[in-house]
Backbone and ligand atoms as CSV (ligand in chain L), in Angstrom:
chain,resi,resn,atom,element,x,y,z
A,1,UNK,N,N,106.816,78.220,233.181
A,1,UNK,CA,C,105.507,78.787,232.847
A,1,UNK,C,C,105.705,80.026,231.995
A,2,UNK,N,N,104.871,79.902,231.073
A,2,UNK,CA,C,105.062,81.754,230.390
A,2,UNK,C,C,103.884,82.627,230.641
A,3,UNK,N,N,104.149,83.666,230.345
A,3,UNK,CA,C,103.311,85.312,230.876
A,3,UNK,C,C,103.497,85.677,230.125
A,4,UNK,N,N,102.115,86.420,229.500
A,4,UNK,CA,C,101.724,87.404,228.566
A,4,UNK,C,C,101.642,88.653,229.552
A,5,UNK,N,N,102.118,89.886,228.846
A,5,UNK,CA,C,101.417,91.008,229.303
A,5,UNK,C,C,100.559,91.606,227.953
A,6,UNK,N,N,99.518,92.279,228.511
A,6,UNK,CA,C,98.101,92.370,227.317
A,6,UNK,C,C,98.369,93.880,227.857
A,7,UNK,N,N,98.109,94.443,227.101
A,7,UNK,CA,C,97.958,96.183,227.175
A,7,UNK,C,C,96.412,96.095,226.806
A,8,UNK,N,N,95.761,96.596,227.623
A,8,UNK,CA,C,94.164,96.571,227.505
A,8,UNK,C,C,93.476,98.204,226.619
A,9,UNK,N,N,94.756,98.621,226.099
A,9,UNK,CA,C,94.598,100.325,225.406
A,9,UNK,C,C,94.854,100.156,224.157
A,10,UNK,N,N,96.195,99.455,223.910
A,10,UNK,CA,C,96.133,99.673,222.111
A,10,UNK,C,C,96.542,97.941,221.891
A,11,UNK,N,N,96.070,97.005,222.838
A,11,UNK,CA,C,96.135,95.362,222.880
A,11,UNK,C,C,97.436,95.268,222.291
A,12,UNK,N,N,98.168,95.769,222.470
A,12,UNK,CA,C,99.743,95.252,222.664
A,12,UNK,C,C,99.605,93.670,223.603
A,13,UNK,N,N,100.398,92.537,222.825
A,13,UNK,CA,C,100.870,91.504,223.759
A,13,UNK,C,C,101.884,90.905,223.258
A,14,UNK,N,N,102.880,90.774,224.756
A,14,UNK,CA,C,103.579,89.790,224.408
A,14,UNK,C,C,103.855,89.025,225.174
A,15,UNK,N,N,104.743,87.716,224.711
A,15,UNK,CA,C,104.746,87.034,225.621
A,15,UNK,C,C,106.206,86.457,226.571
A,16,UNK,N,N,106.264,85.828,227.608
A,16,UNK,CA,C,107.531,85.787,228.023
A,16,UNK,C,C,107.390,84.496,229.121
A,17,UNK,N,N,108.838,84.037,229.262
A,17,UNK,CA,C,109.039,82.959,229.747
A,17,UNK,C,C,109.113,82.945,231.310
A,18,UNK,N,N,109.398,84.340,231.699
A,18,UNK,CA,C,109.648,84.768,232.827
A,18,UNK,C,C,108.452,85.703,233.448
A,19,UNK,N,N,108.114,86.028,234.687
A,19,UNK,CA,C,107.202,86.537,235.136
A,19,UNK,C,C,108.237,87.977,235.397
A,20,UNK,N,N,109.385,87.716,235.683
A,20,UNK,CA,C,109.770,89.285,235.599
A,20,UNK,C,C,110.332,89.614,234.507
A,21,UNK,N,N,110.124,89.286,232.960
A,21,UNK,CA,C,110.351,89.826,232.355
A,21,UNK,C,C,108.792,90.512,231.523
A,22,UNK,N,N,107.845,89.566,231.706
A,22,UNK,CA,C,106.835,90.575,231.633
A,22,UNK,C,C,106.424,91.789,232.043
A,23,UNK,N,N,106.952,91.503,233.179
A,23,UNK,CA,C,106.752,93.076,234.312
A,23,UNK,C,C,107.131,94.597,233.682
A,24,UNK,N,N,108.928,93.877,232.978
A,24,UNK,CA,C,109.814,94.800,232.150
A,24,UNK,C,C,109.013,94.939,230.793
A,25,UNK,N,N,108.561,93.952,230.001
A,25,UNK,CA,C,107.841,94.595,229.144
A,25,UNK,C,C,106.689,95.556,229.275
A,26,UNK,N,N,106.129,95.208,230.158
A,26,UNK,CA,C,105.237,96.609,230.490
A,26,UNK,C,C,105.536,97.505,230.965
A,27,UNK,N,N,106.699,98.087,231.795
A,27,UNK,CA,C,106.837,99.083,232.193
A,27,UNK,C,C,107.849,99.741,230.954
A,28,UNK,N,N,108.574,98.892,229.962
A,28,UNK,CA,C,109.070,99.638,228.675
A,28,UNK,C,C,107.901,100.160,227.867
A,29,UNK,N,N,107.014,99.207,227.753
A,29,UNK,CA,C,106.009,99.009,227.159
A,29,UNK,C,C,105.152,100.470,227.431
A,30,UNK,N,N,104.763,100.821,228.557
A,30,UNK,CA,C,103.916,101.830,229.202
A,30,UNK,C,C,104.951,103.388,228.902
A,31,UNK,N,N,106.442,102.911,229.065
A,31,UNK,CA,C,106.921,104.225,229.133
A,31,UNK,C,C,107.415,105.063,227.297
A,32,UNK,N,N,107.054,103.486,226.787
A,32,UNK,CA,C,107.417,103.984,225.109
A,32,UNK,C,C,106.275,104.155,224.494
A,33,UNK,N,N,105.341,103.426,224.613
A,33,UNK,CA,C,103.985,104.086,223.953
A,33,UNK,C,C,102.956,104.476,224.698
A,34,UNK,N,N,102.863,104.877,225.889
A,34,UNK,CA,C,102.065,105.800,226.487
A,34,UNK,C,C,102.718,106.621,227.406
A,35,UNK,N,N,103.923,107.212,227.309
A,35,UNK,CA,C,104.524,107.954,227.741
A,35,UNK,C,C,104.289,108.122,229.652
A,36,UNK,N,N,104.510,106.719,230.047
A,36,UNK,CA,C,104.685,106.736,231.233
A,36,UNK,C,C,103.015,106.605,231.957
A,37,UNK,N,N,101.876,106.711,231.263
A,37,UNK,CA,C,100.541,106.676,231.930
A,37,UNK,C,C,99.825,104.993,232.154
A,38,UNK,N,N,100.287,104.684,233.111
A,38,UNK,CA,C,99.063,103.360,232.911
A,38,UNK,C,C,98.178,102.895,231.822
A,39,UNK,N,N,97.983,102.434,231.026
A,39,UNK,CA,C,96.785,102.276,230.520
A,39,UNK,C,C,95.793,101.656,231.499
A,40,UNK,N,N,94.658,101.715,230.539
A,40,UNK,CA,C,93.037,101.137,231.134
A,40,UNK,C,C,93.530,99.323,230.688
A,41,UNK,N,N,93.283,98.401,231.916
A,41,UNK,CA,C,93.164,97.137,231.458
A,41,UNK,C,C,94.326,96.629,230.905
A,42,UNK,N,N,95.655,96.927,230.949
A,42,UNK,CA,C,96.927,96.237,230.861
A,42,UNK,C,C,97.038,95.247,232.446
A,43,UNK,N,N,97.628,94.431,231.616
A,43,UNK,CA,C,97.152,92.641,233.027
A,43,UNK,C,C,98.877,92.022,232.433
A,44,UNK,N,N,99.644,91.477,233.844
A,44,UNK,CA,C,100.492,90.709,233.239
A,44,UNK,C,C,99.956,89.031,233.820
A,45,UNK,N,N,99.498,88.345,233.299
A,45,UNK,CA,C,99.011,87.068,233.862
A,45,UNK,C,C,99.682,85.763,233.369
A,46,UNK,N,N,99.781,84.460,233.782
A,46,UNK,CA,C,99.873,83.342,232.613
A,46,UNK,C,C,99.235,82.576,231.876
A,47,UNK,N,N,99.998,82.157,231.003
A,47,UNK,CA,C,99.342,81.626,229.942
A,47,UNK,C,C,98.457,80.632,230.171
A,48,UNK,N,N,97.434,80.597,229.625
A,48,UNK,CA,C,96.393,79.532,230.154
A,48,UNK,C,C,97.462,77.979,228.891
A,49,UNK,N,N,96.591,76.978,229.020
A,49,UNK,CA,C,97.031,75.857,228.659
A,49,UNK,C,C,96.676,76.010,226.925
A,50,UNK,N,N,95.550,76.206,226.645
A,50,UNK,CA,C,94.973,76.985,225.249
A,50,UNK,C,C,95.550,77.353,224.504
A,51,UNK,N,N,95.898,78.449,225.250
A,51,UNK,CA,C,96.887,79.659,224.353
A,51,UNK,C,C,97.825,78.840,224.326
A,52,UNK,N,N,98.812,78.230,225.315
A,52,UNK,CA,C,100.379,77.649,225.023
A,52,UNK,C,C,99.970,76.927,223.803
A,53,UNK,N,N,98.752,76.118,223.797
A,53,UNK,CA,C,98.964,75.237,222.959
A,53,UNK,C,C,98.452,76.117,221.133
A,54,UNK,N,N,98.247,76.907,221.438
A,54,UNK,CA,C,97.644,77.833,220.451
A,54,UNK,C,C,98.996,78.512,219.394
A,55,UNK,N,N,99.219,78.677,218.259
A,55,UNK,CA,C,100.314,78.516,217.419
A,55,UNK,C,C,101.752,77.800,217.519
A,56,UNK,N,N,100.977,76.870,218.380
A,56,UNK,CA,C,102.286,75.710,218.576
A,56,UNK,C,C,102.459,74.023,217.605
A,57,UNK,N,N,101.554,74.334,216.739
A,57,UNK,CA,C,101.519,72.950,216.248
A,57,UNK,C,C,100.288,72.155,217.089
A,58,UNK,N,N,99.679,71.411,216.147
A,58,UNK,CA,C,98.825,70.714,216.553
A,58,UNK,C,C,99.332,70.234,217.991
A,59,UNK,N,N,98.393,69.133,218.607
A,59,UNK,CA,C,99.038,68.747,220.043
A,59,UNK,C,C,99.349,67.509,219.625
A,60,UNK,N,N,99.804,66.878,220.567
A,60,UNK,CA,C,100.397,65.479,219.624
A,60,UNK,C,C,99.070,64.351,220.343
A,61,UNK,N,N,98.544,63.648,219.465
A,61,UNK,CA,C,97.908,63.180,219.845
A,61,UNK,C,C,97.939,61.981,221.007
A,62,UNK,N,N,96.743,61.733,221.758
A,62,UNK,CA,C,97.011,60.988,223.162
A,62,UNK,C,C,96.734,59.986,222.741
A,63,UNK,N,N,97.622,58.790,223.767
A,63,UNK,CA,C,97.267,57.682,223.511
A,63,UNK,C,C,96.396,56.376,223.584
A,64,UNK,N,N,95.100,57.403,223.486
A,64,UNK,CA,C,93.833,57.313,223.800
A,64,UNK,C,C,93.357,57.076,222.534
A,65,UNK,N,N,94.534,57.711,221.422
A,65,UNK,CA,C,93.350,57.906,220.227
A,65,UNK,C,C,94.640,56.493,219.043
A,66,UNK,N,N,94.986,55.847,219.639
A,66,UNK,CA,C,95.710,54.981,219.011
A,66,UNK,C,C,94.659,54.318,218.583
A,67,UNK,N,N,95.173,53.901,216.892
A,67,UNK,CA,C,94.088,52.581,216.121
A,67,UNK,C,C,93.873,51.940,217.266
A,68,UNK,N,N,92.771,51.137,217.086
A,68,UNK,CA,C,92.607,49.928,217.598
A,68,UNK,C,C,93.610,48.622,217.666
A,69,UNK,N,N,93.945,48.813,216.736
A,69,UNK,CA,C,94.909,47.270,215.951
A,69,UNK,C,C,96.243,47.096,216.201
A,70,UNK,N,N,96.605,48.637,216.780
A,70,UNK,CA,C,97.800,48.581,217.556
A,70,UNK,C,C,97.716,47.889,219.026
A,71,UNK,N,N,98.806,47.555,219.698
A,71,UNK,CA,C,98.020,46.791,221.258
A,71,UNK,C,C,99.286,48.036,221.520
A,72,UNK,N,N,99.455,48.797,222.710
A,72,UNK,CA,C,100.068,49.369,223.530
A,72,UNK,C,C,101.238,48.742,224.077
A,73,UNK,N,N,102.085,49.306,223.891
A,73,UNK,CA,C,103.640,48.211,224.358
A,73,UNK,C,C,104.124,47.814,223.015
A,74,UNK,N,N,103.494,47.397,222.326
A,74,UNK,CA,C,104.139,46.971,220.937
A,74,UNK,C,C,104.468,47.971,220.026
A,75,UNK,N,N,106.253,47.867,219.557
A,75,UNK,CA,C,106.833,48.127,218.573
A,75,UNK,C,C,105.521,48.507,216.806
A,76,UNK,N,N,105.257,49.551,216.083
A,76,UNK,CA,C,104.915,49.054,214.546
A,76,UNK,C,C,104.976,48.159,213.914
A,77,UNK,N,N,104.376,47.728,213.123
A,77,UNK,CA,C,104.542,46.649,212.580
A,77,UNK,C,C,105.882,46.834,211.647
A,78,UNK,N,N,106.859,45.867,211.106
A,78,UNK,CA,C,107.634,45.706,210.529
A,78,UNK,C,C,107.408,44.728,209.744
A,79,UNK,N,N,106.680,44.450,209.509
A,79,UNK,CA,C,106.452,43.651,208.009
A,79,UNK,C,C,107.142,44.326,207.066
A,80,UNK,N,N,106.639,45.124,206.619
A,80,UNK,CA,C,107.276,45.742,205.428
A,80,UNK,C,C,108.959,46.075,205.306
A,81,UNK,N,N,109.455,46.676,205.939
A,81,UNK,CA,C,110.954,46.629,206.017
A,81,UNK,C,C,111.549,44.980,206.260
A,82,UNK,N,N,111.009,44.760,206.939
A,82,UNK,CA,C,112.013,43.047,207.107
A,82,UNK,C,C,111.329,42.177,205.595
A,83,UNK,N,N,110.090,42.494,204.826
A,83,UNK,CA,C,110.308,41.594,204.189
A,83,UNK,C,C,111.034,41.636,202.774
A,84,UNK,N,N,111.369,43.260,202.917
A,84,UNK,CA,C,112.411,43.756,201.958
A,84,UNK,C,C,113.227,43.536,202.205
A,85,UNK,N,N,114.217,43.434,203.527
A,85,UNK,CA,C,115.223,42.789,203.994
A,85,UNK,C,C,115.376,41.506,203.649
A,86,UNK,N,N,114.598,40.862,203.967
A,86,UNK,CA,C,114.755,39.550,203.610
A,86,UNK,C,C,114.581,38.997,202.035
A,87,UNK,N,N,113.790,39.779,201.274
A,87,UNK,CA,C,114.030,39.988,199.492
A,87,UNK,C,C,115.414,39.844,199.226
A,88,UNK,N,N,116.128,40.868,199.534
A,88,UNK,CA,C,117.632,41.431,199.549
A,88,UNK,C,C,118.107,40.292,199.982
A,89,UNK,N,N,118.500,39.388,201.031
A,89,UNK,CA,C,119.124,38.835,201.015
A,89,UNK,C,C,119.212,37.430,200.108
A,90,UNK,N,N,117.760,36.901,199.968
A,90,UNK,CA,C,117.599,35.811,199.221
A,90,UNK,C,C,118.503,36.285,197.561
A,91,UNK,N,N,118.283,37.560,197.116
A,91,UNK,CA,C,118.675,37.784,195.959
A,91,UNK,C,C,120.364,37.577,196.059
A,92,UNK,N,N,120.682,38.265,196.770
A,92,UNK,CA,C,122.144,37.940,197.533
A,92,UNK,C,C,122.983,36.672,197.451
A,93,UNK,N,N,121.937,35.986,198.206
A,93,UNK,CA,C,122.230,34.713,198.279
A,93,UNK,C,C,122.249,33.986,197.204
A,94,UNK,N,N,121.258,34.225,196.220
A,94,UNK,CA,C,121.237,33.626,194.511
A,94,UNK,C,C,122.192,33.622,194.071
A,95,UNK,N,N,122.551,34.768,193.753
A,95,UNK,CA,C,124.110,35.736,192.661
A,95,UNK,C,C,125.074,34.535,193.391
A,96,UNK,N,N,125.346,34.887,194.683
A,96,UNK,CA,C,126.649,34.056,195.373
A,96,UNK,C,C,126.002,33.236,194.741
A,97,UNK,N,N,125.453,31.992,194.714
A,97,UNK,CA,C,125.194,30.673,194.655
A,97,UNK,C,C,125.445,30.210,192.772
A,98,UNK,N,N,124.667,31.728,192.285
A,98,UNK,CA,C,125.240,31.470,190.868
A,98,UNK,C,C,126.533,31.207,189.958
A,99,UNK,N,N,127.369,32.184,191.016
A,99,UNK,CA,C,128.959,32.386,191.103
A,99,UNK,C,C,129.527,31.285,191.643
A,100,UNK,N,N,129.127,29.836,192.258
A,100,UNK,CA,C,129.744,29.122,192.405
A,100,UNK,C,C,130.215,27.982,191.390
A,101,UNK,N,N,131.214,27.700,190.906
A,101,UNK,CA,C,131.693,26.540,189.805
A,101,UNK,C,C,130.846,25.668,189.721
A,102,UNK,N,N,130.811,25.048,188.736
A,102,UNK,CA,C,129.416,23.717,188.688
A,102,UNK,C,C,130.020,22.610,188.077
L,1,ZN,ZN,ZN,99.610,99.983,224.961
């Protein structure tokens, strides 16, 4: 889980992976720019789900929102690569076949 601590005086935040390292950012935090006084409204809490997801890249979408035309369980379609594959080989197969004595 991560924890923000919010300085509710000059909105200092940051954030952290640890709940006791938030703690340490605020009490560095309190003793380097307010010279040891509490501020008004500094909170160390966690991150709601929002925020995590908030400058993280879109979310990846659910698979709720799949085309229609896909069925669930099934592989992409591969049409396209296999029928280039299979181009390739017929051509393949030509050349050899051309190269044989007549
Ligand atoms: Zn502050």
């Amino acid at each position: 889980m991560s924890w923000r601590y919010l300085c509710g005086a000059c909105r200092t935040v940051t954030e952290h992976s640890h709940v006791g390292e938030a703690y340490v950012a605020q009490r560095e935090h309190i003793a380097a720019v307010h010279h040891g006084r509490t501020p008004e409204g500094d909170e160390v809490r966690p991150l709601t789900d929002e925020e995590l997801g908030y400058g993280g890249g879109p979310p990846l979408p659910s698979p709720a929102y799949r085309p229609h035309h896909e069925k669930p369980g099934q592989p992409p379609s591969q049409g396209g690569p296999f029928l280039a594959l299979m181009i390739v080989l017929v051509l393949i197969g030509w050349g050899l076949y051309s190269l044989l004595p007549r």
